[in-house]
DOLO-356279 format. One record per residue (C-alpha): residue number from 0; residue in three letters; x, y, z. Coordinates in nm, 2 decimals. Layout:
N
VOSE,timar,dodo,u,v,w
VOSE,NUM,ALA,X,Y,Z;
...
***
This chain:
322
VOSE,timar,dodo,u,v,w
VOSE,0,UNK,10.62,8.48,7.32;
VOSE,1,UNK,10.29,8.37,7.45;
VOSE,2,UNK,10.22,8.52,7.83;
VOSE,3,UNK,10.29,8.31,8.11;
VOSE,4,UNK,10.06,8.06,8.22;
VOSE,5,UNK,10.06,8.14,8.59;
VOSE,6,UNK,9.96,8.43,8.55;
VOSE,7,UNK,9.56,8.46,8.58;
VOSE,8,UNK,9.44,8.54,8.18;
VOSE,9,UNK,9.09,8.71,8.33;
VOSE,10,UNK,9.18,9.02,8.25;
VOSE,11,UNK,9.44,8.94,7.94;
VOSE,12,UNK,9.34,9.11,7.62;
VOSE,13,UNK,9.20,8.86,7.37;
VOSE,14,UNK,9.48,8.81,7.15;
VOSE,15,UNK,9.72,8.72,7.46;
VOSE,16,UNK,9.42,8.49,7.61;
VOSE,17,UNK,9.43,8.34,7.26;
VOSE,18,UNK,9.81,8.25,7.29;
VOSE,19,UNK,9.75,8.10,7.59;
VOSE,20,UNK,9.48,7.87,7.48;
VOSE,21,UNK,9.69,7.77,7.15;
VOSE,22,UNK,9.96,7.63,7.43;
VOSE,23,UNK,9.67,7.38,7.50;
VOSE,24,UNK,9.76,7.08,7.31;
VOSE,25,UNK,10.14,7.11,7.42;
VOSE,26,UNK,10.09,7.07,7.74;
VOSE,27,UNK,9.84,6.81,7.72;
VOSE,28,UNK,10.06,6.60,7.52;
VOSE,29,UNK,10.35,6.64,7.74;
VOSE,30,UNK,10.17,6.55,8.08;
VOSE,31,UNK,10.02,6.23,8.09;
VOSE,32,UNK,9.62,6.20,8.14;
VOSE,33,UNK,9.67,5.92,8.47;
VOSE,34,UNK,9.86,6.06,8.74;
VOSE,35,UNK,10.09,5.76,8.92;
VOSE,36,UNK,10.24,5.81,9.22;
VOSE,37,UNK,10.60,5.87,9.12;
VOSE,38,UNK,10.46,6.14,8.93;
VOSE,39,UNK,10.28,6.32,9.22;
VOSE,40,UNK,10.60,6.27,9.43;
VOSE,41,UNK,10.77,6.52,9.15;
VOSE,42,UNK,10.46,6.72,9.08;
VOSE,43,UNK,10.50,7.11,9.08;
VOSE,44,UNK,10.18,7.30,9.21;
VOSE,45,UNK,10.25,7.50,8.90;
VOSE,46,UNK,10.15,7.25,8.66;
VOSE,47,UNK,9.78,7.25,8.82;
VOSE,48,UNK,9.76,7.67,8.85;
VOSE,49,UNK,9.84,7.63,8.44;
VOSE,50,UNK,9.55,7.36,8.43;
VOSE,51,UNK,9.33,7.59,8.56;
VOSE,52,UNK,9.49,7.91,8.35;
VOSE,53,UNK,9.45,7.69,8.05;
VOSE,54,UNK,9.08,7.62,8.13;
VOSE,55,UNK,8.98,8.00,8.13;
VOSE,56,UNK,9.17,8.10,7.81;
VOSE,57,UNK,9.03,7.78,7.63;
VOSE,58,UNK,8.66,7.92,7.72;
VOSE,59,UNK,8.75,8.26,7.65;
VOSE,60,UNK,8.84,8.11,7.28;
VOSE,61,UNK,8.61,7.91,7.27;
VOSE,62,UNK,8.81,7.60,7.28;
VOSE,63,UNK,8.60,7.37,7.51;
VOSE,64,UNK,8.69,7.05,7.40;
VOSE,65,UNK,9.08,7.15,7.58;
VOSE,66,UNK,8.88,7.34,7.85;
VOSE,67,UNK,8.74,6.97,7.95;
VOSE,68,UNK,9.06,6.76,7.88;
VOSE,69,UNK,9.25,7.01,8.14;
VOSE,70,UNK,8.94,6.95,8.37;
VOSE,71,UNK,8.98,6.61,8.37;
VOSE,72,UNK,9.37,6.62,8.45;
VOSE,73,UNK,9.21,6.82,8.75;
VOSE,74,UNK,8.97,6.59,8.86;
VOSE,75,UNK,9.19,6.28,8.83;
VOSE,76,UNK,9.44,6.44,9.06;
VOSE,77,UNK,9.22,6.59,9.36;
VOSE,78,UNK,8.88,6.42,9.27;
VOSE,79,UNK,8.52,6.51,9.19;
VOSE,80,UNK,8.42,6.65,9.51;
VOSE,81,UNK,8.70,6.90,9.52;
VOSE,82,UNK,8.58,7.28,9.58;
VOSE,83,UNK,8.77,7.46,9.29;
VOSE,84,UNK,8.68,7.18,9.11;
VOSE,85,UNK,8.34,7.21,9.12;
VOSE,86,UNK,8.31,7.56,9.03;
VOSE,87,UNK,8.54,7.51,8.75;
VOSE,88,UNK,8.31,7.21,8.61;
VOSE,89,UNK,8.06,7.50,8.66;
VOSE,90,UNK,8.22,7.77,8.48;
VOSE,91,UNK,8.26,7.53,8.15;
VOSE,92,UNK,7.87,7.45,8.20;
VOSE,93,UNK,7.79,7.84,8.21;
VOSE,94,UNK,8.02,7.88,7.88;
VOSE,95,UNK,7.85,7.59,7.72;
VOSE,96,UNK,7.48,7.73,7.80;
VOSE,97,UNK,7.32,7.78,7.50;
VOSE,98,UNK,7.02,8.01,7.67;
VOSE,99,UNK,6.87,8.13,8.01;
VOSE,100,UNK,6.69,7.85,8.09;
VOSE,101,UNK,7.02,7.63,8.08;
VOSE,102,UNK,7.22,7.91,8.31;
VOSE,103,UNK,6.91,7.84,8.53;
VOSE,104,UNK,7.03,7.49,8.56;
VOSE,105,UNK,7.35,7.55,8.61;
VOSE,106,UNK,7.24,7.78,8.94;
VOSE,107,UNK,7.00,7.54,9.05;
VOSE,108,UNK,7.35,7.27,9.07;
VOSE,109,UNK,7.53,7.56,9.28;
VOSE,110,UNK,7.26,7.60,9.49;
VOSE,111,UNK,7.19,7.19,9.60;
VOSE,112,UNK,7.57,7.21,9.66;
VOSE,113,UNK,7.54,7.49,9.86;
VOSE,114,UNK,7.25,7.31,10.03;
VOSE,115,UNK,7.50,7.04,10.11;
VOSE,116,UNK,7.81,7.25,10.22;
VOSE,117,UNK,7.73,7.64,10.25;
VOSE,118,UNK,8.07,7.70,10.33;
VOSE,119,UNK,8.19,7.61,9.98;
VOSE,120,UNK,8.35,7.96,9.88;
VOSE,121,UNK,8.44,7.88,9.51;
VOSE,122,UNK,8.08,7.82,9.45;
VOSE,123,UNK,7.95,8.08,9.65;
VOSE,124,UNK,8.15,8.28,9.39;
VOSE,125,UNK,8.03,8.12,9.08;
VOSE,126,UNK,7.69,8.15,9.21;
VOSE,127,UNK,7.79,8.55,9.24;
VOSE,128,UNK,7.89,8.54,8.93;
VOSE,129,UNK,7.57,8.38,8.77;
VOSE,130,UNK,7.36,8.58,8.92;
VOSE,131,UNK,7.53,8.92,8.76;
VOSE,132,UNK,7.58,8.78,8.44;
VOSE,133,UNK,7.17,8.71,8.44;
VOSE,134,UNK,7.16,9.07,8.54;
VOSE,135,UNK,7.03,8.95,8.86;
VOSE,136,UNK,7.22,9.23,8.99;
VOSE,137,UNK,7.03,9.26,9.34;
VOSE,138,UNK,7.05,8.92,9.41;
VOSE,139,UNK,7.43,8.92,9.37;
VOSE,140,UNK,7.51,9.17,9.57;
VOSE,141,UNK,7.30,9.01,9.83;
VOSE,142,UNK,7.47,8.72,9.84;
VOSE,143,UNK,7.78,8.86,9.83;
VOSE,144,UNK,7.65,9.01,10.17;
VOSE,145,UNK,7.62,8.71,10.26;
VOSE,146,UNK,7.94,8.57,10.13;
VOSE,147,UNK,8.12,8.85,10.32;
VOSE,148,UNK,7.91,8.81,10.67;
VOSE,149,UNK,8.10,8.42,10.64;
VOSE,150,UNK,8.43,8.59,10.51;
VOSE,151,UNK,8.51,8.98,10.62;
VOSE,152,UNK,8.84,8.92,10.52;
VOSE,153,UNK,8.77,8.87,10.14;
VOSE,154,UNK,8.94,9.13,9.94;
VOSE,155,UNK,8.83,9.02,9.61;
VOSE,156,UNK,8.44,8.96,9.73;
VOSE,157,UNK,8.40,9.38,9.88;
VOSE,158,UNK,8.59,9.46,9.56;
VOSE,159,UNK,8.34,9.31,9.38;
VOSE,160,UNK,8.05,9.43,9.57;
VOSE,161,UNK,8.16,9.78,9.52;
VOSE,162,UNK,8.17,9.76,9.18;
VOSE,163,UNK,7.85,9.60,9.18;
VOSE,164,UNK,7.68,9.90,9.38;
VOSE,165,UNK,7.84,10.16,9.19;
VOSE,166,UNK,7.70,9.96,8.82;
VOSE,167,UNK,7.36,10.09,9.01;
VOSE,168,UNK,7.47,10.43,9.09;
VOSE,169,UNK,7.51,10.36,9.45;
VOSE,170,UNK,7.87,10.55,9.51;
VOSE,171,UNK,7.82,10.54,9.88;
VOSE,172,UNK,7.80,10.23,9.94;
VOSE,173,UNK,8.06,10.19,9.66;
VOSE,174,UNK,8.29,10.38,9.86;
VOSE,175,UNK,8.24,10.21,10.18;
VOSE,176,UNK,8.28,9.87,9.99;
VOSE,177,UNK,8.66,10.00,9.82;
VOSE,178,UNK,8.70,10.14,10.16;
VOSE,179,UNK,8.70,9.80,10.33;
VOSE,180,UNK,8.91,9.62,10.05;
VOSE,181,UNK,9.19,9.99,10.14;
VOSE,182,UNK,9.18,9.81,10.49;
VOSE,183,UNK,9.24,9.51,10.40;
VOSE,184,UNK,9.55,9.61,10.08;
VOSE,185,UNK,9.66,9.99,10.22;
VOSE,186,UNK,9.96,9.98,10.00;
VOSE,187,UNK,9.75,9.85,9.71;
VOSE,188,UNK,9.83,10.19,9.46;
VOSE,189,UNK,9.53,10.04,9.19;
VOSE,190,UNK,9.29,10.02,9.52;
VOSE,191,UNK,9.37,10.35,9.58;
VOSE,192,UNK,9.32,10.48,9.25;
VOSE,193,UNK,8.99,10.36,9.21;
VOSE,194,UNK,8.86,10.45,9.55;
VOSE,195,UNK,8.97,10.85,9.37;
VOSE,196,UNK,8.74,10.77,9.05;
VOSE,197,UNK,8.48,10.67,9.29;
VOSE,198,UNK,8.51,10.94,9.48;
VOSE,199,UNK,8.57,11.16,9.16;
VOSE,200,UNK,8.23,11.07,9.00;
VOSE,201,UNK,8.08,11.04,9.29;
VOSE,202,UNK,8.10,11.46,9.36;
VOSE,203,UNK,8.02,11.49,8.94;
VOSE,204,UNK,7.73,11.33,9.00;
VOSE,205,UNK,7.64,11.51,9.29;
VOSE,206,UNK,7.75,11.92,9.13;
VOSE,207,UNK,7.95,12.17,9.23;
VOSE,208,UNK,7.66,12.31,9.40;
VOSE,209,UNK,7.60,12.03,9.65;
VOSE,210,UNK,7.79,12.06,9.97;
VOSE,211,UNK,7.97,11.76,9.99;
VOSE,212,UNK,8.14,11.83,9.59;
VOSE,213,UNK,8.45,11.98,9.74;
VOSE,214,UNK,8.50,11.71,10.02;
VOSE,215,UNK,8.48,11.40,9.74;
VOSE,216,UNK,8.69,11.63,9.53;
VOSE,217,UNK,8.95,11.66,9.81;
VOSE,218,UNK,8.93,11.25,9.88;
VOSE,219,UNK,8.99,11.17,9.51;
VOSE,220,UNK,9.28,11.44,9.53;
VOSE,221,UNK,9.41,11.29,9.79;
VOSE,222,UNK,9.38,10.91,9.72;
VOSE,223,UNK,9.48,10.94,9.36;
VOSE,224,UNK,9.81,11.15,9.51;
VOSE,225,UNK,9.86,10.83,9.74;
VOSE,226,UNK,9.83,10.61,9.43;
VOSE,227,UNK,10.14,10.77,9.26;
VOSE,228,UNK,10.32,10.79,9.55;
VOSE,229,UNK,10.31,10.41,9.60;
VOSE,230,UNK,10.36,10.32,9.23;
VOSE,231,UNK,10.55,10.61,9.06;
VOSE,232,UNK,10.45,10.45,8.70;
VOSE,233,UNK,10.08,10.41,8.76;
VOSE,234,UNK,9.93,10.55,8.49;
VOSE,235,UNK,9.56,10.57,8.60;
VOSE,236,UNK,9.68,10.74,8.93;
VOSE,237,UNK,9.86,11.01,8.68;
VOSE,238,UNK,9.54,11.00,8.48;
VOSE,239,UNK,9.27,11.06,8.81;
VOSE,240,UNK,9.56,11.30,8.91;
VOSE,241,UNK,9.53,11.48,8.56;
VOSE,242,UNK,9.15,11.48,8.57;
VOSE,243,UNK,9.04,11.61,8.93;
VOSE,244,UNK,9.27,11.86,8.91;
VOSE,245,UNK,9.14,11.96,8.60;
VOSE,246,UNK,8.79,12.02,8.74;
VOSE,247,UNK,8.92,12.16,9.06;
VOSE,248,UNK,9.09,12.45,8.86;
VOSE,249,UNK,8.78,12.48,8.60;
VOSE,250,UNK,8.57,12.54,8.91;
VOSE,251,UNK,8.76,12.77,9.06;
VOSE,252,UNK,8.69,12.59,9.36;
VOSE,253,UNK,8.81,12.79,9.66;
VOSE,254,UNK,9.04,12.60,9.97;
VOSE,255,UNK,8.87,12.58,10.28;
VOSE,256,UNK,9.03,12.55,10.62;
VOSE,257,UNK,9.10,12.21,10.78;
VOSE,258,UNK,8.74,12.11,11.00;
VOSE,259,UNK,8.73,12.01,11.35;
VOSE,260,UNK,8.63,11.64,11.26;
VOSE,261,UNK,8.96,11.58,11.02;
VOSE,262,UNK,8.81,11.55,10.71;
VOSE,263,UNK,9.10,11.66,10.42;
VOSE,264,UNK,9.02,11.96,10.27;
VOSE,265,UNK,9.17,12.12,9.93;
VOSE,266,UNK,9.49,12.22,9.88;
VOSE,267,UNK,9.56,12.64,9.77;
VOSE,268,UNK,9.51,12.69,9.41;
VOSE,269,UNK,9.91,12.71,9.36;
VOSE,270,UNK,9.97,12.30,9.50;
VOSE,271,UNK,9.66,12.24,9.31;
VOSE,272,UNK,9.84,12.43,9.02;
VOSE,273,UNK,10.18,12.21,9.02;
VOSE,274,UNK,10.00,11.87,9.06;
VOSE,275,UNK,9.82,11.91,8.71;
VOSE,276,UNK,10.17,11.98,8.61;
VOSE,277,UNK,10.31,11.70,8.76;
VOSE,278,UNK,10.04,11.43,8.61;
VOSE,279,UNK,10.06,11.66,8.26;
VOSE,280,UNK,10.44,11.59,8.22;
VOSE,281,UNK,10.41,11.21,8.40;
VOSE,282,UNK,10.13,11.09,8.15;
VOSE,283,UNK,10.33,11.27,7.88;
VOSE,284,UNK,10.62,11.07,7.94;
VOSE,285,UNK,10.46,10.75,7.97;
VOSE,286,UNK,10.25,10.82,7.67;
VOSE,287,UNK,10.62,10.87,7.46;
VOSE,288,UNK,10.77,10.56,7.61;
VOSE,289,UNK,10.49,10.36,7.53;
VOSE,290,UNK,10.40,10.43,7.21;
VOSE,291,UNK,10.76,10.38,7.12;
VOSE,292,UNK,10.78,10.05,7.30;
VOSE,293,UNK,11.07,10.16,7.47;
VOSE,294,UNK,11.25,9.89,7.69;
VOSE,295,UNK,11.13,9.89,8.06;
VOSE,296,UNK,10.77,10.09,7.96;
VOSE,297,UNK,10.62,9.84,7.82;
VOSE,298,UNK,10.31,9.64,7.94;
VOSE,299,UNK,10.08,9.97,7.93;
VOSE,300,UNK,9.69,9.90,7.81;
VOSE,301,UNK,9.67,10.03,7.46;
VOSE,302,UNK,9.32,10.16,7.57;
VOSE,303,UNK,9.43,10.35,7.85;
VOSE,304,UNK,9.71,10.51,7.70;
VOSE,305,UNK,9.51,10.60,7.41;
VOSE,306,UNK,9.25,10.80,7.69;
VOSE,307,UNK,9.58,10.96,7.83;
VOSE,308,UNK,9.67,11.11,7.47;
VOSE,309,UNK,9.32,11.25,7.43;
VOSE,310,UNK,9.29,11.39,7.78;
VOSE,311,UNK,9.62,11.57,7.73;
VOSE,312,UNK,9.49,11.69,7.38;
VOSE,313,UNK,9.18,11.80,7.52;
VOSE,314,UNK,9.45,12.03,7.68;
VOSE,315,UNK,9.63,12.16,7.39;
VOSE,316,UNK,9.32,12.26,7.18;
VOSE,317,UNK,9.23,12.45,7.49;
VOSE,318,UNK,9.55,12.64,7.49;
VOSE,319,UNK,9.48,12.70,7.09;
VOSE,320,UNK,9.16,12.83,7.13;
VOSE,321,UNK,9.26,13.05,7.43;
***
């Protein structure tokens, strides 16, 4: 059964993006192309959340000739000036570029309708996105500056602007980015999770020997145990779990007293000790269940549980060679 089409397909893996897309037709056929007034009087916001679903699997396929029949169904009903129409016009044009100098195009049209209305956050986006995809990386994350000076609220824009400061090795200002979106989702268990692997790479990168290792050591301690004590299932919070605490005991790396200014500081050896434990046999399990496709532990990424099996085995030929 192909995946639902509410659900955003962005981060779908291609053979479920490609079910999607294949639904195209379908729905086409079954919704007609004018829309008349009795039929926005019984019109279900769903219907245009699948247009837009459809449009980003059709690309992702390649099918473009759908991708602009489910635009058009969009711009009938809300018009050509519309915001997420725009940028979705856009996106199709950016798929369609054949080479630099037509992406250029494409950001010069984001940027006269910026020009016109700067407070037009869909494009703002696009334009975002442009600009990485150019590797104009610098220039994005300047604008998402910007983006975010108009919008502090925006989860997804300081999520992005981490990621786009740690692509340059920036983890501090990584950090502080994940930090804000923590604010903004403190129950989020994924948001916590990555915050640890920030945090986690951030003291690898730095050495043991550097006196803030054990302190970003501690944070991704603490923030992946957060993450698995919000989502009990969470394999990447079992994983971060698994892999800090793995260094932490390869290091030796010796508690230190709470300091006067808060910060979190290392568990003893023995708490350090039982929490590998606890993300061994956790990742074990879920590894098991998955594999088997067991009802209720399904839905895994193949990738990541196929990283969970080799960290664990990275474990066992230890104990062998030991």
């Amino acid at each position: 059964m192909a995946p639902s089409l509410i659900r955003s397909p962005v981060q779908l893996p291609p053979a479920e993006a490609l079910a999607i897309s294949q639904q195209a037709p379908a729905i086409l056929q079954s919704a007609p192309s004018a829309v008349s007034s009795s039929i926005l009087s019984k019109e279900k916001s769903e219907l245009w959340i699948e247009y837009e679903n459809l449009i980003l699997s059709c690309l992702r396929t390649g099918d473009e000739r759908a991708a602009h029949q489910c635009l058009d169904r969009l711009v009938t009903r809300f018009g050509e000036d519309n915001e997420r129409v725009l940028a979705l016009r856009g996106l199709i044009k950016e798929a369609e570029a054949q080479n630099n100098g037509e992406l250029e195009k494409v950001l010069k049209e984001y940027e006269e309708i910026l020009s016109k209305n700067d407070s037009n956050i869909p494009i703002m986006k696009r334009r975002i996105a442009l600009l990485r995809s150019m590797g104009r990386v610098s220039d994005a994350a300047s604008a998402l500056v910007q983006l975010l000076d108009f919008s502090p609220t925006d989860l997804e824009a300081w999520s992005e602007l981490s990621d786009l400061y740690f692509s340059q090795g920036l983890y501090p200002q990584a950090i502080y980015a994940m930090e804000e979106v923590l604010v903004l989702a403190p129950n989020a268990w994924n948001v916590h999770a990555r915050l640890g692997e920030l945090q986690y790479m951030a003291a690898t990168a730095s050495g043991a020997g550097n006196g803030a290792y054990q302190k970003q050591m501690a944070e991704a301690l603490k923030r992946f145990s957060r993450s698995i004590e919000l989502c009990d299932d969470y394999l990447r919070g079992y994983y971060g779990l698994k892999l800090v605490t793995k260094r932490i005991l390869k290091d030796s790396a010796k508690p230190t007293k709470q300091t006067d200014d808060g910060d979190f500081s290392l568990p003893d050896t023995r708490t350090i000790e039982r929490l590998n434990e606890l993300a061994t046999a956790k990742l074990a399990e879920i590894i098991r269940h998955s594999s088997a496709n067991d009802r209720g532990w399904r839905g895994y990424n193949a990738a990541e549980v196929a990283a969970a099996r080799e960290l664990l085995s990275e474990d066992a030929s230890s104990d062998i060679k030991r």
